[in-house]
C-alpha positions as CSV (number, residue, x, y, z in Angstrom):
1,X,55.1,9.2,103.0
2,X,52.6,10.5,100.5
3,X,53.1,13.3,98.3
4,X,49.8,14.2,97.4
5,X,47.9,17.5,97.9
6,X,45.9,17.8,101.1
7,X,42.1,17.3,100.1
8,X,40.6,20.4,102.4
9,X,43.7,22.1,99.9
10,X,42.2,20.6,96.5
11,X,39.2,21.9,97.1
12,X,39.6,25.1,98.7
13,X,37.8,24.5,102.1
14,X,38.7,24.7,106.1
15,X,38.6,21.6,107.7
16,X,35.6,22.3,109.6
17,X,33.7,22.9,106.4
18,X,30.3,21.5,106.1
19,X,28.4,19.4,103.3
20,X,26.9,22.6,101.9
21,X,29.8,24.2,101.6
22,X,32.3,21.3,100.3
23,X,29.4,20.8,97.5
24,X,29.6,24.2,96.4
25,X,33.1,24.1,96.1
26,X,33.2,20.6,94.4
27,X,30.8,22.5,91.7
28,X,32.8,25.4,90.8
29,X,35.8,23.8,90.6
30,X,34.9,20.7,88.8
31,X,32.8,23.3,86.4
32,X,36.1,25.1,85.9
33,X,38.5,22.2,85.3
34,X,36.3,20.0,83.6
35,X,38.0,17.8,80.3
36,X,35.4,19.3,78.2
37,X,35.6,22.6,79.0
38,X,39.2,22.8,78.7
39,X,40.0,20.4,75.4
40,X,43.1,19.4,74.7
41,X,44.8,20.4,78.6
42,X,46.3,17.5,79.9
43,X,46.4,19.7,83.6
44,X,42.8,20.6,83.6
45,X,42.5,16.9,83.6
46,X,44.6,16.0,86.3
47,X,43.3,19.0,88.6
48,X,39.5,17.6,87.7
49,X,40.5,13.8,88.7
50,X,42.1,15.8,92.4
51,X,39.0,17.5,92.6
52,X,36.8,14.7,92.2
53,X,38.9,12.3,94.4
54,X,39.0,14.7,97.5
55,X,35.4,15.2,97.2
56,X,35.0,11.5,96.6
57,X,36.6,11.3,100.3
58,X,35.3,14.4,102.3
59,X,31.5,13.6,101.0
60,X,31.6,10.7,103.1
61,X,31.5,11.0,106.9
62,X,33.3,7.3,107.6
63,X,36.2,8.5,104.7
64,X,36.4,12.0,106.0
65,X,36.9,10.6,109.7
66,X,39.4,8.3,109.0
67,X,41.3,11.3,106.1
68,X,41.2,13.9,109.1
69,X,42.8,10.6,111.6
70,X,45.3,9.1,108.9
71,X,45.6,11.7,106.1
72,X,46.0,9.6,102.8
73,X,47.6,6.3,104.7
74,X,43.9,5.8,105.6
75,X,43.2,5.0,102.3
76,X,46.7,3.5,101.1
77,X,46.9,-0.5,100.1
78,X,43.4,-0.8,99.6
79,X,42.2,0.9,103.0
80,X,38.7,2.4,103.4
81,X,38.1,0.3,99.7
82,X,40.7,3.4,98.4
83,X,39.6,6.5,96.5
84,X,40.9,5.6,93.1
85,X,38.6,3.3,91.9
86,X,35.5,5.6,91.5
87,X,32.9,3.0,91.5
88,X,29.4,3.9,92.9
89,X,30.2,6.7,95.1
90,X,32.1,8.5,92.3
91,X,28.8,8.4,90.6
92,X,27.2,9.6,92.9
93,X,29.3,12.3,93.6
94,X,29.8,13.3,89.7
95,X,25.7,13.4,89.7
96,X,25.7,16.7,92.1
97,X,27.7,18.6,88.9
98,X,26.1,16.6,86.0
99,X,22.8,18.6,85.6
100,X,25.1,22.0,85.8
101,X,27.3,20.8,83.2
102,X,24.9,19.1,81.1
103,X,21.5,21.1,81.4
104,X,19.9,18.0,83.2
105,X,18.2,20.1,86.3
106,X,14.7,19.5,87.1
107,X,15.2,16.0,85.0
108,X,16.7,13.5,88.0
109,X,13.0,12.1,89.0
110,X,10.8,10.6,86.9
111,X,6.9,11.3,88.1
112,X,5.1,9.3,85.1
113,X,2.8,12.4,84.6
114,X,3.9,14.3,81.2
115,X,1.6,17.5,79.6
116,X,-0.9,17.2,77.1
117,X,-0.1,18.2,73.8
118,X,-0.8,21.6,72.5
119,X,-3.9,21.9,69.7
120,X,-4.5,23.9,66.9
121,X,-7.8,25.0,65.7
122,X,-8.1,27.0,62.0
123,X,-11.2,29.4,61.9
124,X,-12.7,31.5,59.3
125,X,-14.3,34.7,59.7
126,X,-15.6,37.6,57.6
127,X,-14.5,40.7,58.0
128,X,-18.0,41.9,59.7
129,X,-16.9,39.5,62.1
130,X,-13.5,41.0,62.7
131,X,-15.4,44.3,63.2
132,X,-18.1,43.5,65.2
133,X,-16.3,40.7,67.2
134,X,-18.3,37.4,67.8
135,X,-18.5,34.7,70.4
136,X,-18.4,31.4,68.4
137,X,-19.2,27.7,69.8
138,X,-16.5,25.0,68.2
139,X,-16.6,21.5,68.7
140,X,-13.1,19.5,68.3
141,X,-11.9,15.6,69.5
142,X,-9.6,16.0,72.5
143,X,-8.1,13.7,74.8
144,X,-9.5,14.1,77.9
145,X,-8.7,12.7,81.7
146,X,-9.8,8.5,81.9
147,X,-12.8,8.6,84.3
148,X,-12.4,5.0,84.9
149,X,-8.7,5.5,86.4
150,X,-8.4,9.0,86.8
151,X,-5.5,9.4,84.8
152,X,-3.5,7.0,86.0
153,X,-3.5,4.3,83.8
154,X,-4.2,1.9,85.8
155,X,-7.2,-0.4,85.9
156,X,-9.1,0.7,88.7
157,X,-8.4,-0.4,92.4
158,X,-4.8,-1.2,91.2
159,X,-2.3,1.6,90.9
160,X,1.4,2.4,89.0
161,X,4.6,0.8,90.4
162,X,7.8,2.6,90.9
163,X,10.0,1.2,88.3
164,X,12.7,-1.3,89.6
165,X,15.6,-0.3,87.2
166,X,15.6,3.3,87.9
167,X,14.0,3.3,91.1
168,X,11.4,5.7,89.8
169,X,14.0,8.1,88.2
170,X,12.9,8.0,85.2
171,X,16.7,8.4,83.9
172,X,19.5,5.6,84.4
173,X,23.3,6.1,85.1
174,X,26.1,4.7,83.6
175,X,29.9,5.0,84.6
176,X,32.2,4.4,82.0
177,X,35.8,5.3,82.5
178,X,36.0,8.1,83.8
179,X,32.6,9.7,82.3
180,X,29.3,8.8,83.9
181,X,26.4,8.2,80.7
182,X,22.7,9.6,81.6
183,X,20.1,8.2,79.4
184,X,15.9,7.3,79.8
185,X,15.3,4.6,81.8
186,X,14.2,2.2,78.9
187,X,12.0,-0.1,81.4
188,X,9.3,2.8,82.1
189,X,10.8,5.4,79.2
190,X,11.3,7.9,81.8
191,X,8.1,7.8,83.7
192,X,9.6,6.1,86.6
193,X,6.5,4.1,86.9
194,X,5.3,1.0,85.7
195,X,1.9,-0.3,84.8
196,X,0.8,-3.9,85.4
197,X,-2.7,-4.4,84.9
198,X,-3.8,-1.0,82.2
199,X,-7.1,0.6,82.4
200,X,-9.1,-1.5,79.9
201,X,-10.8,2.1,79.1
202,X,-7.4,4.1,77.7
203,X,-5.1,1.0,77.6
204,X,-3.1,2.5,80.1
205,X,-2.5,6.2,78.7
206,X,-4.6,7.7,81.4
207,X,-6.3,8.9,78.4
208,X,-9.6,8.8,76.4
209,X,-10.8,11.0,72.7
210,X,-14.3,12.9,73.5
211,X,-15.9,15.5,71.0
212,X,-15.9,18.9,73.2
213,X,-17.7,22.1,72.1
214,X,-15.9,25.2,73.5
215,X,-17.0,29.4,73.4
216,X,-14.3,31.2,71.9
217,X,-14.6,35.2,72.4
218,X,-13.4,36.6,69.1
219,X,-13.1,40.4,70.3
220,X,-13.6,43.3,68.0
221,X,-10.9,44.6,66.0
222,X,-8.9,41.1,64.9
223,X,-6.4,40.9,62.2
224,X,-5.6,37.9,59.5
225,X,-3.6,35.5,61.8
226,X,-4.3,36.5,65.2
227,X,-3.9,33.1,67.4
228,X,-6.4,32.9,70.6
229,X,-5.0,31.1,73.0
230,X,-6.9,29.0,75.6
231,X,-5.2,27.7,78.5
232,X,-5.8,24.5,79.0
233,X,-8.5,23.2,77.1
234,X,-6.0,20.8,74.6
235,X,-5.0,17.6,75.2
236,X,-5.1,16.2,78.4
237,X,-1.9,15.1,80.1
238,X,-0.4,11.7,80.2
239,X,-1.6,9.6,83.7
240,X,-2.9,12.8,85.2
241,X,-0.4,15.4,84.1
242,X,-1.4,18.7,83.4
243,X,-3.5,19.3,79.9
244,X,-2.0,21.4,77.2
245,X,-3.4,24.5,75.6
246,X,-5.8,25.0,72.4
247,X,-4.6,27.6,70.1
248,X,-7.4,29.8,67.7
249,X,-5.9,30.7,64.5
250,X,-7.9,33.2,62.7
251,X,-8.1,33.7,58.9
252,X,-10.4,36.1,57.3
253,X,-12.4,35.2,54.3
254,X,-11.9,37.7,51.1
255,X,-14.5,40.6,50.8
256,X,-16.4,41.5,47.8
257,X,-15.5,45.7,48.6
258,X,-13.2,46.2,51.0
259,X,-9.4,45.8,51.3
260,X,-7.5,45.9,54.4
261,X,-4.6,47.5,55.4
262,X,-4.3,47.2,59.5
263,X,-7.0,49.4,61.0
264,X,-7.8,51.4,57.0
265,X,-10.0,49.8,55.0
266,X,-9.4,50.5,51.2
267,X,-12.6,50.1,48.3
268,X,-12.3,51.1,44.5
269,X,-15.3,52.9,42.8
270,X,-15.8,53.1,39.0
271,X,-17.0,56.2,37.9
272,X,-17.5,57.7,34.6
273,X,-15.8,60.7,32.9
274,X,-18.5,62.8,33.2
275,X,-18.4,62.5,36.7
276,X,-14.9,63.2,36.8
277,X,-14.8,66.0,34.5
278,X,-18.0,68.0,35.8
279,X,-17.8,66.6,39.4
280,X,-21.0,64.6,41.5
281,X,-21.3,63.0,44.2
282,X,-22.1,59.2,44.8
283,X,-22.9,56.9,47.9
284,X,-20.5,54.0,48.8
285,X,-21.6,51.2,51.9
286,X,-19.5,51.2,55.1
287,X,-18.2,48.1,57.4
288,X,-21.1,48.5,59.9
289,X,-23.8,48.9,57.1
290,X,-24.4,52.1,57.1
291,X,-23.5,54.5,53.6
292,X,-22.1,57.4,53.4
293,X,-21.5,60.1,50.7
294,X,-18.1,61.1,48.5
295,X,-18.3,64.0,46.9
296,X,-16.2,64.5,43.7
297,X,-14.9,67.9,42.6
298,X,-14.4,68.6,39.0
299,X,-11.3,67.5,37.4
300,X,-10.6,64.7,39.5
301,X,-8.2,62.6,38.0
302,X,-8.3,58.7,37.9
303,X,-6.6,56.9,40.9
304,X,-7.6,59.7,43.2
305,X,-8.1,59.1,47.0
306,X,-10.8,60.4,49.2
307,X,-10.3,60.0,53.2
308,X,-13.7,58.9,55.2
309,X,-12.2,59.5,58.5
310,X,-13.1,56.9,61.4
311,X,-14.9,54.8,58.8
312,X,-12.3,51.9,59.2
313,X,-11.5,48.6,61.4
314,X,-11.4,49.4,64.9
315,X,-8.1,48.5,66.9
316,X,-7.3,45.5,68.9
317,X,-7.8,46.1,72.4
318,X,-7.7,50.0,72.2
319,X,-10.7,52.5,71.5
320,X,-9.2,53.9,68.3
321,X,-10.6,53.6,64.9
322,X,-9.0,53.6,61.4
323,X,-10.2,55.4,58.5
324,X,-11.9,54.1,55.1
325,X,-10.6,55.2,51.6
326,X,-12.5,55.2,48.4
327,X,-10.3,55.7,45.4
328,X,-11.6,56.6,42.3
329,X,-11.5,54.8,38.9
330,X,-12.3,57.1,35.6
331,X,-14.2,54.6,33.6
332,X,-13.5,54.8,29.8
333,X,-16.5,55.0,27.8
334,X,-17.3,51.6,25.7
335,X,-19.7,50.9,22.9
336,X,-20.7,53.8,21.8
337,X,-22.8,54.9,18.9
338,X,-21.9,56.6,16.1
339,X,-23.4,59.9,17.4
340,X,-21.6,59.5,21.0
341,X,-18.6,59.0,18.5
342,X,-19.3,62.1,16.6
343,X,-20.2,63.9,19.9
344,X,-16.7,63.2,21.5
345,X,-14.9,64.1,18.1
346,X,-16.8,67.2,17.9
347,X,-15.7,67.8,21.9
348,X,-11.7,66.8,20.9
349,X,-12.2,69.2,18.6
350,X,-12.9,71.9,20.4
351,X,-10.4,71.0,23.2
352,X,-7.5,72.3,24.2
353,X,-4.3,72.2,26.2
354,X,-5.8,73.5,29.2
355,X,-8.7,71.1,29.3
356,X,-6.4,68.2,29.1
357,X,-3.0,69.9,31.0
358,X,-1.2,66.6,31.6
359,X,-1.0,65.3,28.0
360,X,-0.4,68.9,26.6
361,X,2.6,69.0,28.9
362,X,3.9,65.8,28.2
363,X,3.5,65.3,25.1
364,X,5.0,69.3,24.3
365,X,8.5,67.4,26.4
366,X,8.4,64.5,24.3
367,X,8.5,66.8,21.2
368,X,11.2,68.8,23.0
369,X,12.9,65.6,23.5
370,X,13.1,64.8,20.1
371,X,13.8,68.0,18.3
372,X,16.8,68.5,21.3
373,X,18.4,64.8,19.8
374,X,18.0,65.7,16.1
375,X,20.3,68.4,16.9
């Protein structure tokens, strides 16, 4: 009499339970006890050989019949071929689990149609450009779809064959041991097709290289490495799979005045001591081509920043506006003659500490300094 475990038991099922439902079950558990989920536990190995056994049996409606008539004599001294070899049908049964263990879903049919590659496309712009926004006309070598096969490959009035040694799979199965292997099918290399007489226009890759001009909307407001995406318009796909997408990359050339910084746009004006010391007013250009006006109070120091609100890069996608900022460089005096010599020396002179505050404080700590070490 055998000893072994009732299969409805193994698996967890009533007897009356249907294919959906012994599947399922066969899942979890084989998910659960499987060898490589459980290293080195010589029980989760027995338990997932049960498992697969009395699923081995139940999945088959000849097997099941004659389990549910004879329990396990049915299959005892060679009957019914016996469950223990694991042959084909265990295969076939260890398939329904492998893409859950594995990752393999969506990968068991092979439909000899593969995406186009995606393309990249490098453009330069000035920064009027970036502020303005443009539409621009490129023209770049793409594959496009074979008119003379359509995509398929195949020279015209002919079309792909399933492949024979994967039976259009695209992937091949293995059993080895206990394990069943999954690997491309190296006939069609995971098409599942196979082409006998290629398209003598695209040698069979569905596929021919035209020059294409495209409009690309650069909208108002882009930054140094914004990337433009059009859906699409790359590569076409292999024997009529779907074409990949063309990706803008933007750069922006250098400007001769202005600086970025996100929305701001920064600019640095010379202007002489006079200026800063007596205060003036100059005229500096703006991003849209207009000018406006900064007006410099007396005193102002070098490095000094003056805010031109809304006078900046507008934002991407949104109705705001950044601000400009002119900052202001106090240009030493060079060359002069021996009377602008005399002239200054005659103003230093007549200076004082409260013409020149900073140094006179500074240089009255650095004395203090001093005189506090000799001590």
């Amino acid at each position: 009499m055998s000893t072994k475990r009732c299969y409805y038991e193994t698996l967890e099922v009533d007897r009356d339970a249907d294919e959906g439902k012994l599947k399922a079950a066969f899942r979890k558990l084989a998910m659960k006890w499987h060898p490589d989920k459980n290293p080195g536990d010589a029980t989760s190995e027995v338990k997932f050989k049960e498992i697969n056994e009395a699923y081995e049996v139940l999945r088959d409606a000849e097997k099941r019949a004659a389990y549910d008539r004879y329990g396990h004599a049915a299959f005892e001294q060679g009957g019914m071929g016996g469950p223990h070899g694991f042959g084909a049908g265990f295969a076939s049964s260890f398939s329904d689990i492998f893409e859950d263990l594995f990752g393999m879903a969506g990968q068991r049919r092979g439909t000899g149609r593969e995406r186009g590659a995606d393309l990249r496309y490098n453009m330069e712009i000035t920064l009027e450009e970036a502020f303005q926004g443009k539409t621009a006309q490129i023209e770049i070598p793409v594959s496009v779809t074979c008119e003379s096969c359509s995509g398929t490959g195949a020279k015209a009035g002919t079309k792909p064959k399933t492949c024979g040694m994967c039976g259009g799979a695209g992937r091949v199965r293995q059993a080895q041991g206990f394990f069943t292997l999954e690997r491309t099918c190296p006939g069609c290399q995971g098409r599942g097709q196979m082409i006998e007489d290629p398209c003598p226009s695209c040698s069979g890759s569905g596929r021919v290289t035209r020059d294409r001009t495209l409009s690309v909307n650069i909208p108002q407001g882009v930054e140094d490495g914004t990337r433009i995406r059009l859906a699409g318009e790359g590569e076409a796909g292999v024997r009529g799979g779907p074409p990949g997408d063309l990706y803008i990359f933007l750069s922006l050339t250098p400007h001769e005045f202005f600086q970025r910084d996100g929305a701001d746009l920064h600019c640095r004006v010379p202007i002489s001591m006079i200026t800063a010391a007596l205060g003036g007013e100059f005229e500096v250009p703006t991003i849209e081509k207009g000018k406006t006006k900064v007006k410099i109070p007396a005193g102002t120091q070098s490095g000094r920043r003056f805010r031109i609100a809304a006078k900046g890069m507008p934002v991407l996608r949104s109705r705001q506006t950044g601000d400009m900022y002119v900052q202001v460089v106090v240009e030493t005096p060079q060359n002069l003659t021996k009377k602008q010599q005399e002239l200054l020396l005659e103003f230093e002179k007549l200076s004082s500490g409260e013409t020149h505050p900073e140094a006179a404080g500074f240089f009255a700590k650095v004395k203090d300094f001093f005189g506090t070490r000799a001590t």
